[in-house]
Each structure stands twice: as structure tokens, then as C-alpha cells.
C-alpha positions in Angstrom: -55.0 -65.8 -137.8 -55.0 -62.4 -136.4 -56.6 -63.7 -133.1 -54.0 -66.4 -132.9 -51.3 -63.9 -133.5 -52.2 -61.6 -130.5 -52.7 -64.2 -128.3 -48.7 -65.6 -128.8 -48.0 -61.6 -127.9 -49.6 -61.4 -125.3 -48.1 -64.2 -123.9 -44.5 -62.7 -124.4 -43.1 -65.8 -125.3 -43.2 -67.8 -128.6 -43.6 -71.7 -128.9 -40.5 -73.3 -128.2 -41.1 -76.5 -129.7 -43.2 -78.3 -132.7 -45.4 -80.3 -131.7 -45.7 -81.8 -135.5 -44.9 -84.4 -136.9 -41.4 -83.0 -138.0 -38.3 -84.3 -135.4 -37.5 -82.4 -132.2 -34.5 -79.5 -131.9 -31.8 -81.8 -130.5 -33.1 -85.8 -131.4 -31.0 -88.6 -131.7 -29.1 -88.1 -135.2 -29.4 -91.1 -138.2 -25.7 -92.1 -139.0 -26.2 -90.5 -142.7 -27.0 -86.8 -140.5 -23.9 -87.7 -138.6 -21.8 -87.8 -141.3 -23.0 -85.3 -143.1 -22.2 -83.2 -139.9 -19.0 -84.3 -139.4 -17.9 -83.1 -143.2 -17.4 -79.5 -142.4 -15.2 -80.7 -139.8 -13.2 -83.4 -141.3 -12.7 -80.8 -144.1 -10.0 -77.7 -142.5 -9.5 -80.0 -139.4 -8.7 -83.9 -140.3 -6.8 -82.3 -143.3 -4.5 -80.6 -141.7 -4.6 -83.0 -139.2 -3.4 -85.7 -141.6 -0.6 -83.9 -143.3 0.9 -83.8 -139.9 0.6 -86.9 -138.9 2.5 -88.2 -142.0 5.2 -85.6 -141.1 5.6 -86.8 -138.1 6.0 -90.4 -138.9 8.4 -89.4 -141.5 10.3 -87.7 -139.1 10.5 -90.8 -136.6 11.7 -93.2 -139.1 14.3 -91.0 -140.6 15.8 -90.1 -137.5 15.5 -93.0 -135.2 18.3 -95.0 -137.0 20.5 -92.0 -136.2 19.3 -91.6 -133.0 20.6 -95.6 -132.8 24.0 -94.9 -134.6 24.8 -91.8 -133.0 24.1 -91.0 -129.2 23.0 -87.5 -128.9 20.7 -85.4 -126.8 17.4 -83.6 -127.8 19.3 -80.3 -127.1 22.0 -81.9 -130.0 19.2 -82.9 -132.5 17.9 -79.5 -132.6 21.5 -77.9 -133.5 21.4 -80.5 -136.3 20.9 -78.9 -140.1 18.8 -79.3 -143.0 19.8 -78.3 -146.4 17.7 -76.9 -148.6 17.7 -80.1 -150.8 16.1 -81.9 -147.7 13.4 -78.8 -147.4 12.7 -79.6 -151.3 11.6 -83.2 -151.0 9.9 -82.4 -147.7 7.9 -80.2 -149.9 7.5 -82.4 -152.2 6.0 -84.7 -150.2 3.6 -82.3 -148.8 2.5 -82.1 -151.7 1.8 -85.6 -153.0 0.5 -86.2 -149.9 -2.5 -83.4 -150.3 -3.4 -84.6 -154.0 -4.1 -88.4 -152.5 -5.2 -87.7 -149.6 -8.4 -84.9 -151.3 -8.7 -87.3 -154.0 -9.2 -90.9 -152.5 -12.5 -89.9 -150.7 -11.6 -89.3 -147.3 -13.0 -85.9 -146.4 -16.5 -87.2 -148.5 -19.6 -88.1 -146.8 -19.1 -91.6 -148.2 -16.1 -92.4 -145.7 -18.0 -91.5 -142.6 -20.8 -93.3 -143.7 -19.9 -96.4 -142.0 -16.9 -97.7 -139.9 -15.9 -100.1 -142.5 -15.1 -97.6 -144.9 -13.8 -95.4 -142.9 -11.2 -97.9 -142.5 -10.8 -99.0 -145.7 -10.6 -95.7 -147.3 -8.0 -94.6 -144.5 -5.9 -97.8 -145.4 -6.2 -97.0 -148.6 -5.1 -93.4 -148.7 -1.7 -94.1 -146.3 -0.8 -96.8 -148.3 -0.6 -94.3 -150.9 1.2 -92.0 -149.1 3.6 -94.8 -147.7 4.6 -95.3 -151.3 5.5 -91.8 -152.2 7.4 -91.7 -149.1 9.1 -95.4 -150.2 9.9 -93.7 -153.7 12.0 -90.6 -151.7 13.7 -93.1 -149.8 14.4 -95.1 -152.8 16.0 -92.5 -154.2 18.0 -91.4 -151.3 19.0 -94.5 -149.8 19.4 -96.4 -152.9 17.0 -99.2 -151.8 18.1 -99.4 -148.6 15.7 -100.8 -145.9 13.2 -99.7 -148.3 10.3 -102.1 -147.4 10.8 -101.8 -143.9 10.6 -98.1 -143.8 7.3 -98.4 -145.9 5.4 -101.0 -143.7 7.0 -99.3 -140.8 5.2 -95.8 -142.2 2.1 -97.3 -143.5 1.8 -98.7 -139.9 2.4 -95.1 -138.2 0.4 -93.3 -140.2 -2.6 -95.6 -140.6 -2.8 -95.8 -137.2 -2.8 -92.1 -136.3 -4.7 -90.8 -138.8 -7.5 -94.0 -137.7 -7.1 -92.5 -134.1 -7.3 -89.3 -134.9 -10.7 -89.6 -136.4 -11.9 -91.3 -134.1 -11.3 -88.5 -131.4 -12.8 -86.4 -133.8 -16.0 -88.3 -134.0 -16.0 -88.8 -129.9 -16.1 -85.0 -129.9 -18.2 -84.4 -132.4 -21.3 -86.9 -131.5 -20.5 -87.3 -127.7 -18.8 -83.8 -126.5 -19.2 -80.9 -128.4 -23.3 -81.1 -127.8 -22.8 -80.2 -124.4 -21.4 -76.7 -125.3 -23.9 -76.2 -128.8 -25.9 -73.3 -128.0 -30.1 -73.0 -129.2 -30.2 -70.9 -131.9 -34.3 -69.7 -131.9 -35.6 -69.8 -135.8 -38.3 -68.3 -137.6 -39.2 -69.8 -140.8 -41.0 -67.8 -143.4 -43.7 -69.7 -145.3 -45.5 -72.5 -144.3 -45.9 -74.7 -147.3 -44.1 -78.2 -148.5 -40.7 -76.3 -149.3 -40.8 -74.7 -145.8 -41.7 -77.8 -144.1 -38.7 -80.0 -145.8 -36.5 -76.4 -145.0 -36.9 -77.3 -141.1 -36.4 -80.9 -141.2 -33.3 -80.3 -143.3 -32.2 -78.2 -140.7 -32.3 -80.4 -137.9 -30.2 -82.8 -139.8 -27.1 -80.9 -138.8 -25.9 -81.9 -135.6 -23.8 -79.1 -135.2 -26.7 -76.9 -134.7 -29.5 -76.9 -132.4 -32.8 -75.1 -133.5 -35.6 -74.3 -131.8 -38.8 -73.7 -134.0 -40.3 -70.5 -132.8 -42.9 -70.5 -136.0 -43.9 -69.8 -139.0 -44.4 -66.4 -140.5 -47.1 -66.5 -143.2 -49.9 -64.2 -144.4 -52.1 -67.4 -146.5 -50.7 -70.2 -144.3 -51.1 -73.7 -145.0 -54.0 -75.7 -143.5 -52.2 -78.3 -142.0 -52.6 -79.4 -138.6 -48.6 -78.9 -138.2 -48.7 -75.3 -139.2 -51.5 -74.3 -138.0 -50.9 -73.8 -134.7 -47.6 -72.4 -135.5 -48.4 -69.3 -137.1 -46.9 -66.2 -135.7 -48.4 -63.9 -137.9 -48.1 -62.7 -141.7 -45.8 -60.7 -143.5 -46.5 -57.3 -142.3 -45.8 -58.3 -139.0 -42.3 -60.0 -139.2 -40.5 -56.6 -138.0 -42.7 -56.8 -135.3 -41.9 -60.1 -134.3 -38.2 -59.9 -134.9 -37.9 -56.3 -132.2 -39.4 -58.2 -129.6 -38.4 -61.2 -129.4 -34.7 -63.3 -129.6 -34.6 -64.3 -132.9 -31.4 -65.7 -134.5 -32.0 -66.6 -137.7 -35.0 -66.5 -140.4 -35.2 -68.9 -143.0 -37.0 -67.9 -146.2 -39.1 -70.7 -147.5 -41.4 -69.4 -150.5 -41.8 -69.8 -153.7 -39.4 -67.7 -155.8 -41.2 -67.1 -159.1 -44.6 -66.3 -157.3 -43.1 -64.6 -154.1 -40.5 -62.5 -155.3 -41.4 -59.4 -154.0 -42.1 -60.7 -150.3 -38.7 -62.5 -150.4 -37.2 -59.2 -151.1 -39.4 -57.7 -148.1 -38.3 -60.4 -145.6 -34.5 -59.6 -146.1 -34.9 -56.2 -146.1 -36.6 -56.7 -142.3 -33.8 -59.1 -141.8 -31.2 -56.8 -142.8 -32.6 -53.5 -141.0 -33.3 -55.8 -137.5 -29.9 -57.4 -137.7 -30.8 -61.0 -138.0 -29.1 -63.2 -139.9 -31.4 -64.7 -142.7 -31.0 -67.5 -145.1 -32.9 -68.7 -148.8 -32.6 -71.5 -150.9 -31.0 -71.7 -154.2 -32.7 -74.7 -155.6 -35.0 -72.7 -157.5 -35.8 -75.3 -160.6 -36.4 -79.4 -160.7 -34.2 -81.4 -162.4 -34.4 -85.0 -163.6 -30.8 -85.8 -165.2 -28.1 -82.9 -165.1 -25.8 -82.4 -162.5 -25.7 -80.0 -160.1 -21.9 -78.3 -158.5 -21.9 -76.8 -155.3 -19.7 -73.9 -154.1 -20.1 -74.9 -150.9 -20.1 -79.0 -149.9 -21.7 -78.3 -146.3 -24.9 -76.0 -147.7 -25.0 -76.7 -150.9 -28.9 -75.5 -151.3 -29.0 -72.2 -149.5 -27.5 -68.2 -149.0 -26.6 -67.4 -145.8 -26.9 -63.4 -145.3 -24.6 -62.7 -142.1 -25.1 -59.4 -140.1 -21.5 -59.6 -139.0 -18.1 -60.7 -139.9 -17.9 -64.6 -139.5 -14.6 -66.1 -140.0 -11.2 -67.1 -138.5 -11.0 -63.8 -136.9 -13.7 -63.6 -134.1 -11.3 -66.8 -133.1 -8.5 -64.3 -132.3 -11.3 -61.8 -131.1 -12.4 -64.4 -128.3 -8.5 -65.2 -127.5 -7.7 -61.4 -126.8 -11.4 -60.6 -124.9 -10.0 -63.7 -122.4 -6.3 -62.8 -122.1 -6.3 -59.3 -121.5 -9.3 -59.5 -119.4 -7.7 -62.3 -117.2 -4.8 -59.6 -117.3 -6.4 -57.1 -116.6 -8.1 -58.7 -113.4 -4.5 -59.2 -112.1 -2.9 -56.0 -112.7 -6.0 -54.2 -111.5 -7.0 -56.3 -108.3 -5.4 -53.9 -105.5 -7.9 -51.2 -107.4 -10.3 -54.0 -107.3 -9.8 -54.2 -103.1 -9.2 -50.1 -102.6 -12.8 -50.0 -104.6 -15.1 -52.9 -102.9 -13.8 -51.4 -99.2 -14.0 -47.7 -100.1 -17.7 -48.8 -101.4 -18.8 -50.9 -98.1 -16.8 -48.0 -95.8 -18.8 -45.4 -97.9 -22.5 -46.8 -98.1 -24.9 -48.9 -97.1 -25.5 -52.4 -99.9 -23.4 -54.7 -101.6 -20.0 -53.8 -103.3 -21.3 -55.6 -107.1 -23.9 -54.1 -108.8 -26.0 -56.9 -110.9 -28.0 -55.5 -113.3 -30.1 -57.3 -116.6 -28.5 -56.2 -120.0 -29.3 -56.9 -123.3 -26.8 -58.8 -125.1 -25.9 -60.7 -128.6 -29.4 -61.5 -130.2 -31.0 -59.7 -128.0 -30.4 -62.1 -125.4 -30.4 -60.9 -121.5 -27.5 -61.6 -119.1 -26.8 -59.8 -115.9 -23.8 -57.4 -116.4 -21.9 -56.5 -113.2 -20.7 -53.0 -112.1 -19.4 -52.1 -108.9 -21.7 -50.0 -106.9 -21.8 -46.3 -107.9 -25.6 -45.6 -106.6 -27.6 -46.0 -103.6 -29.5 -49.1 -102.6 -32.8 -48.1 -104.3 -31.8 -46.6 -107.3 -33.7 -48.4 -110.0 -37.0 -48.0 -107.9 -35.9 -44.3 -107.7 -35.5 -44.2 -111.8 -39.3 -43.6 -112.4 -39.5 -40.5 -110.5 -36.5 -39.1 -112.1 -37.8 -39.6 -116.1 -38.8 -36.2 -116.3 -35.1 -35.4 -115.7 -34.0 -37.0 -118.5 -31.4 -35.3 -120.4 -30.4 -36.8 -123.7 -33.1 -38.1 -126.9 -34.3 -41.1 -127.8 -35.2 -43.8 -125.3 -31.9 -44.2 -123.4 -31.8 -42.3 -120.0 -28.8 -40.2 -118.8 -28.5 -37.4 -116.0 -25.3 -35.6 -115.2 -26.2 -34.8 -111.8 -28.1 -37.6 -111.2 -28.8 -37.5 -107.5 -29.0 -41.5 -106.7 -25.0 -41.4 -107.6 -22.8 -41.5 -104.5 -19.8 -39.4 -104.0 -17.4 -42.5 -104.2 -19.8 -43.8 -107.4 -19.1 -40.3 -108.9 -15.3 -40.2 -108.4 -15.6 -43.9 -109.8 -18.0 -43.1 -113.0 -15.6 -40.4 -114.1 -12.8 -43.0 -114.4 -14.8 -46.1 -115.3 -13.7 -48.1 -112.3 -17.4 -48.5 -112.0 -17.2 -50.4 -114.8 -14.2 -52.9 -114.1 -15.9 -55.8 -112.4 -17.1 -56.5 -116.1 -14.2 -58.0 -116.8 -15.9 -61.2 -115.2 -18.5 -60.9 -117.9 -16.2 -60.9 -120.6 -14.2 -63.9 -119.2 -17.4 -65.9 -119.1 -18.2 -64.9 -123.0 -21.7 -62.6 -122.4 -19.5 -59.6 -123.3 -16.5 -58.8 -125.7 -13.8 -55.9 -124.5 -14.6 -53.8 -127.2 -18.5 -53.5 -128.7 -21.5 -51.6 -128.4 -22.2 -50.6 -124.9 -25.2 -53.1 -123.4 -28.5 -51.5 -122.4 -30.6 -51.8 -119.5 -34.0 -53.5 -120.5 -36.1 -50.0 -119.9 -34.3 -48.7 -122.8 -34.3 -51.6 -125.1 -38.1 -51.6 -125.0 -38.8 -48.1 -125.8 -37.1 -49.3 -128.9 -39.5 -48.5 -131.7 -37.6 -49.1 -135.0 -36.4 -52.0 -136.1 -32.7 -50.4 -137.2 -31.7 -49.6 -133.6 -32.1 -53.6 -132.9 -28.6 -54.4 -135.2 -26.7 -52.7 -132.4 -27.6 -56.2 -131.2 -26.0 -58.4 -133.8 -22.5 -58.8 -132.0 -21.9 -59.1 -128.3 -21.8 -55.9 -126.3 -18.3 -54.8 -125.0 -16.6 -52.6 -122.0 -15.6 -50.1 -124.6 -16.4 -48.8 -128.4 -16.4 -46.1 -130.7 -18.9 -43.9 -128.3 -16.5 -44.6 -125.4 -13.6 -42.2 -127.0 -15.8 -40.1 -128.9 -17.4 -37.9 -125.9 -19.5 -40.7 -124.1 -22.7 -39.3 -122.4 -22.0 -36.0 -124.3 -23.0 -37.8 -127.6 -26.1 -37.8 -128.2 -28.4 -41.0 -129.1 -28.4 -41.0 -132.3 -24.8 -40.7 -132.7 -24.3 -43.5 -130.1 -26.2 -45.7 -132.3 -24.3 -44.5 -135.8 -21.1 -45.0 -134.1 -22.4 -48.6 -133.1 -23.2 -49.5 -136.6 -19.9 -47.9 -138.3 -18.3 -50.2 -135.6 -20.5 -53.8 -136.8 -19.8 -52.9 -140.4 -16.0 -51.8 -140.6 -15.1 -54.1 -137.8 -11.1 -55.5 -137.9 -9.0 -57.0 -135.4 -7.0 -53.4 -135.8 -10.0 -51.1 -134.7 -10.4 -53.2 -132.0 -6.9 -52.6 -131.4 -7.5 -48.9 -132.2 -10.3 -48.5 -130.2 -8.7 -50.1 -126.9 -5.6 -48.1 -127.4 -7.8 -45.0 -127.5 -10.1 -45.8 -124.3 -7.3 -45.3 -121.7 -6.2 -41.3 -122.4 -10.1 -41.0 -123.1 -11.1 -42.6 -119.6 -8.2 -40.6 -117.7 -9.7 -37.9 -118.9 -12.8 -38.2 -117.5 -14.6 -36.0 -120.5 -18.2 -36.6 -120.8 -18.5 -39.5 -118.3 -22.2 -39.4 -115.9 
């Protein structure tokens, strides 16, 4: 095992597929792992999705025969009131409308299972809803075209809400694939649970792992496993600081492994990879079981970072202001490409490899502040070295131009980034990426959490002194920033970079 274990370092690489008898990372899905799949989404999405729809045919058939009666513009309709007795059987509705939909079965597993019940339980449910929206007309009207109002609903809503899942599915199965990123896994254990872990885990088609190996001090002697194993137990921290690791699954034994399970999300936690254990800790034959949660019902997810509706609105305002910021900035943009060319010899963009979410490299441009040769230069320059810990900083660094100088001082160096943010390998606001000589003279697993959210263009070190803060602030103020993070400190933080960066204090 040992032998086997220094021969995958050496290599630099891990496995990148499993060549057992367990399905591939990204195979052709069963309809049953389809629909299963497609639960988290028709959950939040065809819900609201739904009540909409029903609105909206409501809408249409109340106000087309006035439309007919009374010729008036849209600009009219909207001047048009609604009393508050209207609003209350809107509401109403609303209502109703939830409690059949969420009880008739068609956000369950059971509906997607085939088209023929998908159909049948969507007829089903908006003939329901036709009828509560019959009885408010009933009401209202008096009996009135009462029938032809409900069939004309039923038809309306039956067939949106039928077309609407279908574009859902289309996406699901036929376009959102194309954009699913490979998430690399480790699993920890090697026997029967951690075998039946993976295959569960490539049931999900809205994920697409790729096996790295198992982790396992007594592996199993199978001929799957065997040529899987990365290593044991003591060296999973090893593992997870030098290679891109995005999740570990924990797959032993509770009542005999204990103490290693313990062990294995302490490494997790103190490398900043998300990790994951199940709950199904005992068998049983005839009682019921109730799920908290209907899309992992047998496992804890432990996130490193902040995972909900926000990093939505995150993503929004890293594209928009950096899209505005390309346009109010591009005559700084053109002053700073020909001042660079008119200045010095090379190209006006920098590309340099960074480090980025997961530990995963991209190449992060700058404009040019140095001369040609500059990282060729860096090794005779290491006994310059002015700040601790394995990053590398000089003051007076003598491979910066004049112009790059003048530039670092007021981070126009730094601008061309923007681009990186736009195409997602960078946030505006996040832990400064590192060049790849740092990253590897990385020897604690800690310092690899910084790496847990995408890098940005500015964070907390940015407006707290920059290169006059030393490394292991730089790395506190990192962490502070991954655990407290809010949409306001970003706002905070980007509010406080511009009176830091005219400033020009502590910038090299």
C-alpha cells in the first residue's frame, strides 16, 4: 500500500476514472435517476412556476370579456383598479391553489417517473384548481358562464403547466449538462458502504464526479479498490494540500470508526473541503423513516462556505459592475496599454497561472508592470525577500518598471482582471489569488481554506495596509472574510477599496 501510494505522488496526478465495475462520472442516466434528479428542481422552480401560470390564466379569462365589451388600450387596463375585496380572493386562491397542487403528488418522484403520469397527475391537479377557481366565479358571477370559464381554465392551465415541465426536463437532461462542472471526490473507506456511497452518487445527474480514490488504512481486497487506494488515514491532509479536491465522502463504519470519522472532518474542516457522511447508521425492516431533506435524505453535507440564494446575487453584482467598470474605465484602459508599449519592450497583458476556487489554476491577467523576464529573474531575487511565510514581496523590487510602479501604487495594474471576473475564475471581492510558487511552499493544511471561495480583485487585506501586512495577517483576514461573509461586507469592502487604493498606502 505504501508503494502504491508514492507511486500516485510521484506521478502528480490522481486517477481520474474507475476502472471497476461501478458506472462512469457522466453515463447515460436510468429514467428512475432522472427523476430523482429532477426533484430538487421541480421543487422551488415548477412550484412557483405553477402558481403563476394559474394566475395568469385567471387573469386572461377575467379580463378578456372586458377587453370584448369595452375597447381600451393596455395603457387604459393598467389605470384600471382593484379593490381590496378582489386582492382577498386572489389570495385566496393562492392559497388553495398551493395545498392541491403539494398534495396531489406533483413535485414527487412518482410523477416524473413516467410520461403517463406526469400527465395524468398534471390533469389531475388543474382540474382541481379549475374548480376552486369555478367556485370564486360562482360566487361572483352568480353562475354565469360558469362551465365555460372552468373548461376554458382547465384548458390554459393544463397546458402550461404540461409545457412548462417539459422545458424543464429539455434543460435538465439535454442542456444543463453542457455547463455541469467535474467535481473531483475522494471517498474515505473502501468497504460495501463506500462502494454503494459512489454509485449513489453518480445517480444524480446534476452532478458530475470524478473518482479520484479511496482513502483507507486496511483497505478492501477487491480488485475495484485495489488499485484505487491513495493512501490511509494519516495521509488524507497530505492528499487534500496537493491536489484539487472538492469534496470527501465519509464511508465507514460508525460504531467501529468513530474516532477516524472525527479525524477525517477535522482534515476536512482545517483544508477547507467540503465533506459529507451518512446518516443511515442502523437497519431497519418495518418502521418508517422521515427525511428533513427529500433530495439527500441519507447524508450531512459539511459546507466550507455560505451556500444559498445569495452567492446568486454575488455572481449578478461580480458581472454588472465588472461589465461597468470595463466601460467607465476603458479610456484608462487605452492611456495604460499605449503608455505600456511606448514605455517598454513585451506585451501590454500580463498572463500569469493563479490559484483559484478548489485550488484550481486559471490564468489571471494584469497589465504589464515588470520587464519581459521577470519570473526567470524571481529566483535570483529570493534572498530579497521581505515579508514571512512563503509568499514573496519586495518594495523596491527592481524588475518593476517606472510606468508599472506609478501603476501598482494605484492598482491599474490590476484592472485588466475585470475580464477574469466576467468569465467567473474570479469574484470582485475575495482573497487575493496566488502565484503557484507560493501556493506550494504551502505546508499546513489551514492556509489551503483561503481556497474554499473564488479569489477576488479586492478583500479585507486590500484596505487594511496591503503589502504592509504581514502573512499571517493576510491569511486571518482571508478567513474572517470566508466565515463572516454577507452580501453587506462585500458591499463594505468595495466601498472601502477606492479611498484605500487612491491612497496608494502600502501598495509594491
Amino acid at each position: 500500500m505504501e508503494a502504491n501510494r508514492k507511486k500516485v505522488a510521484s506521478q502528480g496526478v490522481f486517477p481520474d476514472h474507475f476502472s471497476g465495475p461501478f458506472p462512469e462520472p457522466g453515463c447515460q442516466e436510468s429514467a428512475p435517476g432522472l427523476a430523482r434528479g429532477l426533484i430538487g428542481v421541480v421543487g422551488p422552480l415548477c412550484g412557483t412556476m405553477d402558481i403563476l401560470v394559474l394566475s395568469l390564466s385567471l387573469l386572461v379569462l377575467v379580463v378578456a370579456p372586458y377587453f370584448s365589451q369595452h375597447v381600451i388600450g393596455f395603457s387604459d387596463f393598467l389605470t384600471l383598479r382593484f379593490s381590496i375585496k378582489n386582492f382577498v380572493v386572489v389570495l385566496v386562491c393562492w392559497a388553495a391553489w398551493r395545498a392541491i397542487l403539494w398534495s396531489s403528488g406533483l413535485y414527487t418522484e412518482m410523477s416524473f417517473g413516467s410520461l403517463r403520469g406526469l400527465i395524468r397527475q398534471t390533469a389531475i391537479a388543474s382540474a382541481c384548481c379549475s374548480a376552486i377557481a369555478g367556485i370564486v366565479l360562482l360566487f361572483r358571477n352568480r353562475g354565469e358562464r360558469t362551465l365555460t370559464f372552468v373548461l376554458g381554465f382547465w384548458a390554459l392551465s393544463f397546458g402550461f403547466m404540461l409545457l412548462g415541465r417539459a422545458i424543464v426536463m429539455f434543460h435538465h437532461a439535454y442542456i444543463r449538462p453542457h455547463f455541469r462542472t467535474e467535481r473531483n471526490l475522494i471517498v474515505v473507506g473502501s468497504g460495501p458502504r463506500a462502494q454503494r456511497m459512489y454509485v449513489d452518487l453518480l445517480s444524480h445527474p446534476e452532478w458530475n464526479y470524478v473518482l479520484l480514490g479511496f482513502v483507507d488504512s486496511d483497505p478492501q481486497d477487491t480488485l475495484a479498490v485495489s488499485n484505487r487506494i491513495l493512501g490511509g488515514f494519516q495521509d488524507l491532509e497530505e492528499i487534500l494540500m496537493r491536489h484539487v479536491v472538492d469534496e470527501v465522502v465519509i464511508a465507514l463504519p460508525m460504531k467501529t470508526m468513530y474516532n477516524e470519522i472525527e479525524q477525517t472532518i477535522a482534515i476536512c474542516e482545517r483544508a477547507g473541503v467540503q465533506s459529507q457522511y451518512t446518516t443511515d447508521l442502523f437497519k431497519t425492516s418495518v418502521t418508517k423513516r422521515r427525511y428533513t431533506d427529500r433530495n439527500e435524505p441519507n447524508r450531512v453535507i459539511l459546507q466550507m462556505v455560505h451556500h444559498d440564494h445569495r452567492r446568486y446575487f454575488k455572481r449578478a453584482l461580480d458581472i454588472l459592475a465588472a461589465f461597468v467598470g470595463i466601460v467607465l474605465l476603458l479610456p484608462v484602459f487605452l492611456i495604460a496599454a499605449i503608455a505600456i508599449k511606448l514605455t517598454s519592450k513585451g506585451p501590454v497583458i500580463f498572463k500569469q497561472e493563479r490559484y483559484g476556487l478548489n485550488k484550481r489554476k486559471f490564468n489571471m491577467y494584469k497589465f504589464r508592470s515588470m520587464v519581459i523576464d521577470a519570473e526567470a529573474l524571481q529566483a535570483q531575487l529570493e534572498h530579497l525577500n521581505e515579508t514571512t511565510g512563503p509568499a514573496f514581496k519586495i518594495k523596491k523590487d527592481p524588475r518593476v518598471t517606472r510606468l508599472g510602479a506609478f501603476m501598482r501604487k494605484l492598482s491599474i495594474d490590476e484592472l485588466p482582471q475585470f475580464f477574469n471576473v466576467i468569465k467567473g475564475d474570479m469574484s470582485l471581492v475575495g482573497p487575493r489569488p496566488l502565484p503557484t510558487r507560493d501556493v506550494t511552499r504551502f505546508s499546513e493544511a489551514w492556509l489551503m481554506r483561503r481556497f474554499s471561495v473564488k479569489p477576488g480583485l479586492t478583500c479585507l487585506w486590500q484596505i487594511t495596509g496591503r503589502s504592509d501586512t504581514t502573512f499571517d495577517r493576510w491569511i486571518q483576514l482571508d478567513l474572517e472574510y470566508i466565515d463572516q461573509w454577507s452580501f453587506i461586507l462585500d458591499l463594505k469592502i468595495l466601498a472601502m477599496t477606492v479611498p484605500a487604493v487612491l491612497r496608494g498606502r502600502g501598495a509594491a
